[in-house]
PAKE-272031 format. One record per residue: residue in three letters; z, y, x of N, C-alpha, C, O in turn. Coordinates in Angstrom, 2 decimals. Layout:
KELUM   residuo       n_Z       n_Y       n_X      ca_Z      ca_Y      ca_X       c_Z       c_Y       c_X       o_Z       o_Y       o_X
KELUM       ALA         Z         Y         X         Z         Y         X         Z         Y         X         Z         Y         X
...
END
This chain:
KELUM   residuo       n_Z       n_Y       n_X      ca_Z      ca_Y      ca_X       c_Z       c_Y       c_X       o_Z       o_Y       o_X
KELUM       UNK    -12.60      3.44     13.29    -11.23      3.88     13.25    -10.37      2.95     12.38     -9.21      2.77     12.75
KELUM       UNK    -10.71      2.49     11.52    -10.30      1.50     10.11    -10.09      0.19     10.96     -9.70     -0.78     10.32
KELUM       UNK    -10.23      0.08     11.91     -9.95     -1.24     12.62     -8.57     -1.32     13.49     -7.86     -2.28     13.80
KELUM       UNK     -8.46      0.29     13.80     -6.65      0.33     14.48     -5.61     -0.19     13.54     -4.74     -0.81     14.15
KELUM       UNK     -5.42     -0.14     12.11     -4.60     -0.96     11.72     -4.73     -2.44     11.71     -4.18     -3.16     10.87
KELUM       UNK     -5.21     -2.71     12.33     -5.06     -4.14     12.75     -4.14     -4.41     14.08     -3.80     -5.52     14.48
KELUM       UNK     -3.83     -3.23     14.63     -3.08     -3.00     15.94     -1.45     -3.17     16.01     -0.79     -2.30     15.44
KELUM       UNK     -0.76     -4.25     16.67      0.46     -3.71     16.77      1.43     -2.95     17.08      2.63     -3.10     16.82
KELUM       UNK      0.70     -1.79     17.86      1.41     -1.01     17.78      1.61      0.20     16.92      0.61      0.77     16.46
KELUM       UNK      2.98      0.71     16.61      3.24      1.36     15.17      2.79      2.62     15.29      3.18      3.41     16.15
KELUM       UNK      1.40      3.01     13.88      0.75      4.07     13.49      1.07      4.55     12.32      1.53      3.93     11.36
KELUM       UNK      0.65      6.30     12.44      0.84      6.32     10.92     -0.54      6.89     10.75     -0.74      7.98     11.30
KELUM       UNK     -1.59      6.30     10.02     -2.76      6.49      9.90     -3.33      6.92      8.51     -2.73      6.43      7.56
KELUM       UNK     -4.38      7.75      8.20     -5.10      8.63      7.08     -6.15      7.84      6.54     -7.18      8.13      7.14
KELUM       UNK     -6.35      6.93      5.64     -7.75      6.77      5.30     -8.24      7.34      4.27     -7.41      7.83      3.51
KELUM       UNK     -9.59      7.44      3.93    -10.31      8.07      2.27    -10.00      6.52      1.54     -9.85      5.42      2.06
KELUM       UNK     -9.97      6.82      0.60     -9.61      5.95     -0.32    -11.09      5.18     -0.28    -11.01      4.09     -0.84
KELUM       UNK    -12.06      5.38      0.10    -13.65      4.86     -0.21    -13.53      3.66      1.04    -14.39      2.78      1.14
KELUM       UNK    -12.35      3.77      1.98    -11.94      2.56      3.05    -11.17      1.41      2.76    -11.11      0.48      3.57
KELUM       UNK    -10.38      1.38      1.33     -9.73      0.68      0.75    -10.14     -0.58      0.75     -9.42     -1.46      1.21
KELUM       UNK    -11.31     -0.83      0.25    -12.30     -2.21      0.23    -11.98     -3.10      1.39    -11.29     -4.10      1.53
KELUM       UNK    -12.97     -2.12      2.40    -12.72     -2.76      4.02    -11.53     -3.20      4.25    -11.36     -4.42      4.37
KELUM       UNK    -10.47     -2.29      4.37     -9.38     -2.45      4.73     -8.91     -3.68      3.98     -8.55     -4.55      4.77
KELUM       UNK     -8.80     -3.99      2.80     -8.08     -5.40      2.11     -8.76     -6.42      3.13     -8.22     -7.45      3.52
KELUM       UNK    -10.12     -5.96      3.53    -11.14     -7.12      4.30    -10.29     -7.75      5.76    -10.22     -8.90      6.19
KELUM       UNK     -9.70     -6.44      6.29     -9.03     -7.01      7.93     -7.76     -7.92      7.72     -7.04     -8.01      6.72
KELUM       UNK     -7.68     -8.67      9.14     -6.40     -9.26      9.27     -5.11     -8.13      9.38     -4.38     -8.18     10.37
KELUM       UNK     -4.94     -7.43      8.65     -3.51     -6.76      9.17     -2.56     -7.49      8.76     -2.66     -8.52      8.09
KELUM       UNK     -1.12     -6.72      9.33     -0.04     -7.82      9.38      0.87     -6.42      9.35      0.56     -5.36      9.89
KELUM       UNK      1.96     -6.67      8.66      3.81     -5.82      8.26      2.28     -4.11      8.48      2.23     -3.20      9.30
KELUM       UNK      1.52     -4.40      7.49      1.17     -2.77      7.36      1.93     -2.32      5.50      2.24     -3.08      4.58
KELUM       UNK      1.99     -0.93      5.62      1.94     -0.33      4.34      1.34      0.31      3.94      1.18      1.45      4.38
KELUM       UNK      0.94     -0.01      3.26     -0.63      1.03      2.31     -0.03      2.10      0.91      0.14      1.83     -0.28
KELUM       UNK      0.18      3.52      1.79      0.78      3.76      0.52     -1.06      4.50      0.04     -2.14      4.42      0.63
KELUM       UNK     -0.60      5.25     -1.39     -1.81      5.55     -2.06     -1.45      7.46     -2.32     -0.88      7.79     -3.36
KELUM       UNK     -1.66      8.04     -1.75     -0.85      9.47     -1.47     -1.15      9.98     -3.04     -0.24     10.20     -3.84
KELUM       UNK     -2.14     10.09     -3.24     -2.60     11.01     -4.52     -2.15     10.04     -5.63     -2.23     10.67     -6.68
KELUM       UNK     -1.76      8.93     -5.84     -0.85      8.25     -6.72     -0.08      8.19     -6.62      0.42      7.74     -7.64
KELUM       UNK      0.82      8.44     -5.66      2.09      8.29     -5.22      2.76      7.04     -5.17      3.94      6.92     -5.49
KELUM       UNK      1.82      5.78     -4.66      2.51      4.52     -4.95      1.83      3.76     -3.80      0.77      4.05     -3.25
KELUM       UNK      2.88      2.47     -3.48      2.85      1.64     -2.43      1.37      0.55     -2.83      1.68     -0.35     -3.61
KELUM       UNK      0.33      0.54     -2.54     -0.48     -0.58     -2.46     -0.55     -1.71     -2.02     -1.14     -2.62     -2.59
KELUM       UNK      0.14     -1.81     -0.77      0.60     -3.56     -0.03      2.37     -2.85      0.44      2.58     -1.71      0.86
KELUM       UNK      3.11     -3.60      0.26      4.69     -3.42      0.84      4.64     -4.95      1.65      3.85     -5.89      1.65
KELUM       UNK      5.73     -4.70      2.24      6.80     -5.82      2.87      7.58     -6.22      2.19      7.80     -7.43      2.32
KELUM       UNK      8.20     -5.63      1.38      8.69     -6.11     -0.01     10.01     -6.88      0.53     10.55     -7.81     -0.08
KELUM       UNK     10.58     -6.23      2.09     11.76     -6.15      3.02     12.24     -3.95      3.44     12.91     -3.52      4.38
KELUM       UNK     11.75     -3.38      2.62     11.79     -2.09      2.86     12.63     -1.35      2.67     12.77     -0.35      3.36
KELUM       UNK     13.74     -1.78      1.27     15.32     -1.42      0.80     16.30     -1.83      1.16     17.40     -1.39      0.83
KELUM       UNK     16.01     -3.13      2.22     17.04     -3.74      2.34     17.15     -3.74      3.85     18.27     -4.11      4.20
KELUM       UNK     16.29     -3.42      4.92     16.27     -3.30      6.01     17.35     -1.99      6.48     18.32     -2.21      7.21
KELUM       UNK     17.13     -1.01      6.10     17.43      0.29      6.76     19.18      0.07      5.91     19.34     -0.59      4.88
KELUM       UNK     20.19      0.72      6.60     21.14      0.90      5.57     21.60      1.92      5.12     21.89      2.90      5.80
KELUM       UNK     21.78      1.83      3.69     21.31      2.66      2.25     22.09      4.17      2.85     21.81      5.22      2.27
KELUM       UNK     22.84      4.19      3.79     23.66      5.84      3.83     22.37      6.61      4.71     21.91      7.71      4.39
KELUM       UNK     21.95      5.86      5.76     20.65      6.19      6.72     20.07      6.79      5.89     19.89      8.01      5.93
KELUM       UNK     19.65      5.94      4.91     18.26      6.14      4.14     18.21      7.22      3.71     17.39      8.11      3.89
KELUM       UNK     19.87      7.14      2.63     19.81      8.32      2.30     19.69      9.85      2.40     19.33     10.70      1.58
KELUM       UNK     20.03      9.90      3.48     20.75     10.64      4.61     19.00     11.33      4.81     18.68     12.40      4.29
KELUM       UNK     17.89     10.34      5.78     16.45     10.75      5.61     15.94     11.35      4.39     15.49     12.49      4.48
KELUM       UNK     15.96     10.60      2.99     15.06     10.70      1.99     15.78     12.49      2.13     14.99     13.42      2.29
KELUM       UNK     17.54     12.76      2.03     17.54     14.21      1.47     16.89     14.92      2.31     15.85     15.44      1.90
KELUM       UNK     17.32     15.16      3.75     16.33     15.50      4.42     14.62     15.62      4.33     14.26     16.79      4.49
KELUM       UNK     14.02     15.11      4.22     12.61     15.07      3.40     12.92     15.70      2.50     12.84     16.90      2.75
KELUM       UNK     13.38     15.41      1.19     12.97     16.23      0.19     13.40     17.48      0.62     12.72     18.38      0.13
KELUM       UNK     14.40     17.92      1.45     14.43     19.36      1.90     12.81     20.04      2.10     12.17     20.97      1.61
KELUM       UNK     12.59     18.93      3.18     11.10     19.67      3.70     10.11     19.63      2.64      9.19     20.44      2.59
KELUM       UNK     10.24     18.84      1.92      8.89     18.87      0.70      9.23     20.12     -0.03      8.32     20.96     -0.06
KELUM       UNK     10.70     20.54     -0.84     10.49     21.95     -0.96     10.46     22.92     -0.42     10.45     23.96     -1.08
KELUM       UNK     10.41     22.99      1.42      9.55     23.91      1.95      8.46     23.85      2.22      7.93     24.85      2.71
KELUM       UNK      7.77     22.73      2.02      6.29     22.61      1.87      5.72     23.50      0.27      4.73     24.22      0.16
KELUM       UNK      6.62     23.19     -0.71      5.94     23.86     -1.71      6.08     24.97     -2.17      5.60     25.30     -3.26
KELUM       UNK      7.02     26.01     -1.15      7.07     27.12     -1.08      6.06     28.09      0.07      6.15     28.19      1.29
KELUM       UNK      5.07     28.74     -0.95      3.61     28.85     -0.54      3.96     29.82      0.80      3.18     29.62      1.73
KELUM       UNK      4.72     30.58      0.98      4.94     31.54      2.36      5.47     30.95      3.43      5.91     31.69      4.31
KELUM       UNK      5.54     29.90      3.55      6.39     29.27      4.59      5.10     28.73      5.51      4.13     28.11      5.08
KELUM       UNK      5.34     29.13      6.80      4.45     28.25      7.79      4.28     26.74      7.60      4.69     26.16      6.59
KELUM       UNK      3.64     26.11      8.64      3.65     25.08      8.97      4.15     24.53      9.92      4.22     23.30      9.98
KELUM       UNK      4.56     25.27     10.79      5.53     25.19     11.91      6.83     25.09     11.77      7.27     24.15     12.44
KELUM       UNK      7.98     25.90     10.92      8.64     25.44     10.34      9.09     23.90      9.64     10.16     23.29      9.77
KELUM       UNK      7.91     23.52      8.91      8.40     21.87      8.06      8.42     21.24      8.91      9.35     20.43      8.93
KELUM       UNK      7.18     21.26     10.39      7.05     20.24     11.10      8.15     20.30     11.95      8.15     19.29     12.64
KELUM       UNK      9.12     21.04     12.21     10.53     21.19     12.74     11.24     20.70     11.67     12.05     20.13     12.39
KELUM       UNK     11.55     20.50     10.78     11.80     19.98      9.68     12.37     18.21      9.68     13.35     17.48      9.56
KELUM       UNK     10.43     18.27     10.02     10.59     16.48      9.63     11.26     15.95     11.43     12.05     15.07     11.79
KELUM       UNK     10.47     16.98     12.16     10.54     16.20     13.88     12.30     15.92     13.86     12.83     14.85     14.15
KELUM       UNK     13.03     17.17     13.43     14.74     17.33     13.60     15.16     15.99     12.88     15.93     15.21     13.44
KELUM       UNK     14.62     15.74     11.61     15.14     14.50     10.53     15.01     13.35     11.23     15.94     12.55     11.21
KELUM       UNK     13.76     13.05     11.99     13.50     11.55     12.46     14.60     11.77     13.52     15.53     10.97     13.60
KELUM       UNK     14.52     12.73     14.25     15.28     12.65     15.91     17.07     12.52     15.07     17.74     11.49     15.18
KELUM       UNK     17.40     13.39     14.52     18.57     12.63     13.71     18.84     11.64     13.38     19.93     11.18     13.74
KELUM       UNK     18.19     11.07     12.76     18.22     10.00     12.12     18.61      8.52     13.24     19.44      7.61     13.17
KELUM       UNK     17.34      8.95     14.42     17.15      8.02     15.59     18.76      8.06     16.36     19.25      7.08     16.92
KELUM       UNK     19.26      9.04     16.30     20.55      9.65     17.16     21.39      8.96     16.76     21.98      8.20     17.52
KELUM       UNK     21.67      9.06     15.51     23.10      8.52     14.44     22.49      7.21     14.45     23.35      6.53     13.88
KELUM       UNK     21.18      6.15     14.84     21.35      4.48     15.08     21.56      4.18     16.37     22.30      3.20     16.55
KELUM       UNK     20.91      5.01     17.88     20.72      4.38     18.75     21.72      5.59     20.03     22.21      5.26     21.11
KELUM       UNK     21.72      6.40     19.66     22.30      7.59     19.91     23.33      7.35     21.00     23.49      8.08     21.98
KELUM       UNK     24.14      6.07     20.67     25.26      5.68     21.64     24.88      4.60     22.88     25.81      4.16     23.56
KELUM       UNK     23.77      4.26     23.11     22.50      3.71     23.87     23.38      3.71     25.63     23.72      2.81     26.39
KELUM       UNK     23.51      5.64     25.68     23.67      5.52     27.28     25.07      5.08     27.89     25.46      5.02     29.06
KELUM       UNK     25.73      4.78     26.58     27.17      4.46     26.89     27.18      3.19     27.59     28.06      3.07     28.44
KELUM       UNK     26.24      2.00     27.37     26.11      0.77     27.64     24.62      0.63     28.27     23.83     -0.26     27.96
KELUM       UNK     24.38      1.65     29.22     23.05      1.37     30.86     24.00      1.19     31.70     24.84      2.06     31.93
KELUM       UNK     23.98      0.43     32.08     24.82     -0.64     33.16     24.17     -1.01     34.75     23.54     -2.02     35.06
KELUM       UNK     24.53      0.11     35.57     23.80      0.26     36.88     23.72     -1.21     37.37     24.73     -1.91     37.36
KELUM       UNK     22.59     -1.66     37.78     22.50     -3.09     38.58     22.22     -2.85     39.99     21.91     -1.71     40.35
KELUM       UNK     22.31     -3.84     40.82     22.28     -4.10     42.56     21.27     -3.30     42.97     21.47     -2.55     43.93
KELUM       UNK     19.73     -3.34     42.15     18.83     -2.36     42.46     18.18     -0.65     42.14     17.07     -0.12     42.12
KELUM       UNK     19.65     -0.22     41.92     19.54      0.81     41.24     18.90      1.27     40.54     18.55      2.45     40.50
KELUM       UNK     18.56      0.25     39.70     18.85     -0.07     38.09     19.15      0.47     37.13     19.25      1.65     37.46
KELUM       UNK     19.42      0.35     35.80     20.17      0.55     34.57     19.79     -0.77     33.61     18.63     -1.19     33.73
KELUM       UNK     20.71     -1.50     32.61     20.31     -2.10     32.12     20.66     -2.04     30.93     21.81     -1.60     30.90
KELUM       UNK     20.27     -2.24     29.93     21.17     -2.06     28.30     21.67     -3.38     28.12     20.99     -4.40     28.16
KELUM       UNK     23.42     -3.28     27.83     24.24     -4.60     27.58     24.07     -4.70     25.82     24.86     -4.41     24.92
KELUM       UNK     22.84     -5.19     25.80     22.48     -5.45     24.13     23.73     -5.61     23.43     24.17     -4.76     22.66
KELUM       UNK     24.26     -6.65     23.68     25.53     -7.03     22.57     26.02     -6.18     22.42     25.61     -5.30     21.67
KELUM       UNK     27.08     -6.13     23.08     27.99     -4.64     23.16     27.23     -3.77     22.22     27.44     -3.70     21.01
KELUM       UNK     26.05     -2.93     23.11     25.83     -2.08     21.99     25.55     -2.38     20.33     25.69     -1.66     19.34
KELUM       UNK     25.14     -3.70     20.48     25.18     -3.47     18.64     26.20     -3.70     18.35     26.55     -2.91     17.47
KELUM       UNK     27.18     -4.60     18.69     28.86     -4.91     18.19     29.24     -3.31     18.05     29.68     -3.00     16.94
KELUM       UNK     29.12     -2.20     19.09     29.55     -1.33     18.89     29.93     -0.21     17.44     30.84      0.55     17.13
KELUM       UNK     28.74     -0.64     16.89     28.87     -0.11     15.69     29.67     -0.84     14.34     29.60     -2.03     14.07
KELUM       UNK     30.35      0.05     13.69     31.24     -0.60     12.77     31.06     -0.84     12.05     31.51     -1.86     11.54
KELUM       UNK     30.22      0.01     11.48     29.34     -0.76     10.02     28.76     -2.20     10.00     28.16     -2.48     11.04
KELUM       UNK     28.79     -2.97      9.27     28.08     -3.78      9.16     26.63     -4.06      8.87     25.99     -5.03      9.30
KELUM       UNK     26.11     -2.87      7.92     24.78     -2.93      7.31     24.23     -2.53      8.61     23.35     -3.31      8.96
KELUM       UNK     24.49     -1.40      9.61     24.03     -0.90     10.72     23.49     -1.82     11.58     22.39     -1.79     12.13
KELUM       UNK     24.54     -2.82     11.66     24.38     -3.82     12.95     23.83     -4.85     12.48     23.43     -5.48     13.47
KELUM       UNK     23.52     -5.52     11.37     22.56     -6.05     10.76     21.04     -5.17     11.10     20.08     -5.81     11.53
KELUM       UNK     20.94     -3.95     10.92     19.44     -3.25     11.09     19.34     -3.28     12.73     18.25     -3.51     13.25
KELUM       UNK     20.29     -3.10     13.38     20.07     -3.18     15.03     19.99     -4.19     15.12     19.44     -4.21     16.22
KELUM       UNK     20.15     -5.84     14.68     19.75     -7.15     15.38     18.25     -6.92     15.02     17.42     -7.36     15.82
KELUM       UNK     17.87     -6.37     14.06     16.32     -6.43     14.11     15.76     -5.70     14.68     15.00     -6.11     15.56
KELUM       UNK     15.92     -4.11     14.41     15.19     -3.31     15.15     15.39     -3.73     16.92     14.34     -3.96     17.53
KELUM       UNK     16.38     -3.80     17.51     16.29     -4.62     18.86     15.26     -5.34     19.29     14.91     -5.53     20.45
KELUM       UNK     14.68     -5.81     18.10     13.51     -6.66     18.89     12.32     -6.43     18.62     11.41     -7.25     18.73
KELUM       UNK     12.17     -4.95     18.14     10.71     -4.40     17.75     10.68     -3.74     19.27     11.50     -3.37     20.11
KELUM       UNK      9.15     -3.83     19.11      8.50     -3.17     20.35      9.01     -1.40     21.17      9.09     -0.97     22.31
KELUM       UNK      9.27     -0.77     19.56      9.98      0.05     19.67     10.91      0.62     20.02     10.92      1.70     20.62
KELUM       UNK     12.07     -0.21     19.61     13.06     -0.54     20.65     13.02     -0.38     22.46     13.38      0.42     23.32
KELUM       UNK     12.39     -1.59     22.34     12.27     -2.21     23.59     11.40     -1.44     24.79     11.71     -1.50     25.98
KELUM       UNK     10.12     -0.62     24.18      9.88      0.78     25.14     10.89      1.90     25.28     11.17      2.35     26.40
KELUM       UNK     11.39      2.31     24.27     12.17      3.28     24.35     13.45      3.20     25.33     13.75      4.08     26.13
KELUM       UNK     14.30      1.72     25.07     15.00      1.04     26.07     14.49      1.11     27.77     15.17      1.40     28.75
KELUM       UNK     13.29      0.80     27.69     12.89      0.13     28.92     12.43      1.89     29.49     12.97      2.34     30.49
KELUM       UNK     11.78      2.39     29.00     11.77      3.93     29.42     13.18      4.50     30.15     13.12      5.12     31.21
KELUM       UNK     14.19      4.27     29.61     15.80      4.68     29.76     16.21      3.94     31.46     16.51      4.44     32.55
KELUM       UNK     16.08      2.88     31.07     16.18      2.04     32.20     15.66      2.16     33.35     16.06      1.56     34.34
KELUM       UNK     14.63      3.02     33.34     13.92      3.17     34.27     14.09      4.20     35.15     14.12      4.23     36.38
KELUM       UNK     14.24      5.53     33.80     14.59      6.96     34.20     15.38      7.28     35.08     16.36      6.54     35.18
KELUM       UNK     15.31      8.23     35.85     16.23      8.27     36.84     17.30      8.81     35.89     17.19      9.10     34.70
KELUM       UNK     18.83      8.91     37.04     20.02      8.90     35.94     20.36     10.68     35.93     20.67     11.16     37.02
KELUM       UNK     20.31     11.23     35.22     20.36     12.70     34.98     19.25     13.70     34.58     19.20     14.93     34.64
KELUM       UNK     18.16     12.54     34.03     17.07     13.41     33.52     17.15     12.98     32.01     16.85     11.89     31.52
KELUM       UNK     17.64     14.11     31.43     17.83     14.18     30.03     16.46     14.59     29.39     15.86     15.31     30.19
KELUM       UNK     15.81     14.41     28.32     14.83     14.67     27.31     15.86     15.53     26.18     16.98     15.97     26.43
KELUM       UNK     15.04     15.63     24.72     15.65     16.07     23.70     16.47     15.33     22.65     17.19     15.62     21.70
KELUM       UNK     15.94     13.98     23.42     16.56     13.21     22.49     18.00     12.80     22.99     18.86     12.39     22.21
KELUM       UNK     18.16     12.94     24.14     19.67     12.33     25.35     20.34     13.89     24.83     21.43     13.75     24.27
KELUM       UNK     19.90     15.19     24.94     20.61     16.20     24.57     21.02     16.06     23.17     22.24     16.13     23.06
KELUM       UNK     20.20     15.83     21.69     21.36     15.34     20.55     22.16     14.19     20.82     23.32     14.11     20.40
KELUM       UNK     21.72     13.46     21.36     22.48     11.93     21.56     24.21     12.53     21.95     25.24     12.47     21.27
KELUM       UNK     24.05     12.88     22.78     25.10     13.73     23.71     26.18     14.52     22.58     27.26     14.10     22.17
KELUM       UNK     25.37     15.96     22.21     25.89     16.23     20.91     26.77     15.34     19.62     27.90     15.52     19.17
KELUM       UNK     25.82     14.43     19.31     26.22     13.79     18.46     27.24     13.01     19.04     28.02     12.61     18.17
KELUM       UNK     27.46     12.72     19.96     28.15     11.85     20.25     29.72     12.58     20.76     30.67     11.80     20.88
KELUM       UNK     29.89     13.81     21.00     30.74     15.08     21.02     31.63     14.84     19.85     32.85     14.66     19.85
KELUM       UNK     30.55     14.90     18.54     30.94     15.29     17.42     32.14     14.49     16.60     32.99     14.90     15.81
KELUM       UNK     31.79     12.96     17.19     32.19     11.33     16.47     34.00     11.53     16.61     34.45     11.20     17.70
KELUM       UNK     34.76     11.91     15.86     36.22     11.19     15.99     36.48      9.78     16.56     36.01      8.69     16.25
KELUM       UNK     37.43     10.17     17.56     38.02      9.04     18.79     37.82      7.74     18.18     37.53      6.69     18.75
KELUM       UNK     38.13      8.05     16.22     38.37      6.27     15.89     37.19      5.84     15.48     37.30      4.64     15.24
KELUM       UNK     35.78      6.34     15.23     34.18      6.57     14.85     33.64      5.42     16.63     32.61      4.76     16.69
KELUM       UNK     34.58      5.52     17.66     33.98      5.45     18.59     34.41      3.76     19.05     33.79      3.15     19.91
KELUM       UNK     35.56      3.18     18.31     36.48      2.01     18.95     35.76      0.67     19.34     36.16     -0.19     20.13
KELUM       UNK     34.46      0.68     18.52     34.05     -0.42     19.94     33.48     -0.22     21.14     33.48     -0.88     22.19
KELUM       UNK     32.89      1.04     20.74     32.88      1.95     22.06     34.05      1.87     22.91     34.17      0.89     23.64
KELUM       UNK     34.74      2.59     22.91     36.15      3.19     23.38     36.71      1.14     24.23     36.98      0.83     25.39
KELUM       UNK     36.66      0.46     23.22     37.16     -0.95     24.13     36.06     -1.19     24.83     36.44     -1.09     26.00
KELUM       UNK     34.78     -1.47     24.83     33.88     -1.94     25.74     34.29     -0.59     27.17     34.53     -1.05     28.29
KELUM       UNK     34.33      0.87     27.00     34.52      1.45     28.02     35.97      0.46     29.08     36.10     -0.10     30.16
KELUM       UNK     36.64      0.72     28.05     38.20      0.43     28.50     38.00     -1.24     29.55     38.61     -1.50     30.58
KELUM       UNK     37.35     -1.80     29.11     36.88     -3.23     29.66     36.26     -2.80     30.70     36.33     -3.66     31.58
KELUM       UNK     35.73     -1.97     31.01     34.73     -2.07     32.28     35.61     -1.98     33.46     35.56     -2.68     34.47
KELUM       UNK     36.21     -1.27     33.25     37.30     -0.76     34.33     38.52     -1.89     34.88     39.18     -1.88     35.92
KELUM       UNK     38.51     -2.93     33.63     39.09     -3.92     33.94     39.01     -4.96     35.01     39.82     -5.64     35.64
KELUM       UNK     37.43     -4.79     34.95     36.85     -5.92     35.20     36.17     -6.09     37.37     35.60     -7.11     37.77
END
């Protein structure tokens, strides 16, 4: 099992600490080794504060610590936190990529395609669109994309239903590179 982190595709994996040895032994590559019962990072990227931008982050960490003090409130299920954390990531994912279906762009073969640029220009922040030139080109991305693209057009998941929501929510001026890339299409 100690040999899947050597894998590129992204895990979040459990070892006993008595695997530590081995593990320094493999080729892994962009892994993080945290140390749970110490509470501290053993190998970083030492690119981890500066990647994500700091309102995101923040935005997650409170979230989490929400759920950690319903984790340490002894009457509370487990079903509960894990709604908890699932709602935080799918948030989180919503408010970066969330505006995604605005820019699937039907092609000759009935199609969809994502107009990359656009969508990252779209966003106004700067720190944002700095984290979307990278994340864009993780694998992650690029299934999740290519899944979309594929889907037929009106089959929503849970994640297209917050997307949707969230995207309800945004004031007209939250939306303006949005709002001109729409306005352009029609031009054109």
């Amino acid at each position: 099992m100690i040999d899947i982190v050597c894998s590129p595709t992204p895990f979040l994996i459990g070892l006993l600490s008595s695997s530590l040895p081995r593990l320094k032994e493999l080729p892994v590559e962009e892994v993080l080794v945290v140390d749970l019962v110490n509470n501290r990072f053993l190998r970083q990227m030492e690119d981890e504060d500066s990647i994500l931008p700091r309102k995101l982050q923040a935005a997650l960490e409170h979230i989490l610590e929400q759920r950690n003090e319903l984790a340490s409130d002894k009457e509370e299920e487990t079903s509960p936190l894990n709604e908890v954390v699932s709602e935080a990531f799918v948030r989180f994912f919503v408010e970066i990529v969330g505006h995604y279906s605005l820019f699937l762009i039907p092609t000759e073969r009935e199609e969809r395609t994502l107009q990359r640029e656009a969508f990252r220009k779209s966003v106004s922040s700067k720190s944002l669109r700095r984290f979307l030139e990278v994340f864009m080109e993780t694998q992650m991305f690029g299934g999740f994309i290519q899944e979309r693209e594929l889907r037929k057009q009106g089959v929503r998941g849970l994640f297209e239903v917050r997307a949707q929501e969230y995207l309800e929510t945004l004031p007209s001026g939250e939306q303006s590179g949005v709002n001109r890339f729409l306005k352009g299409l029609g031009k054109e």
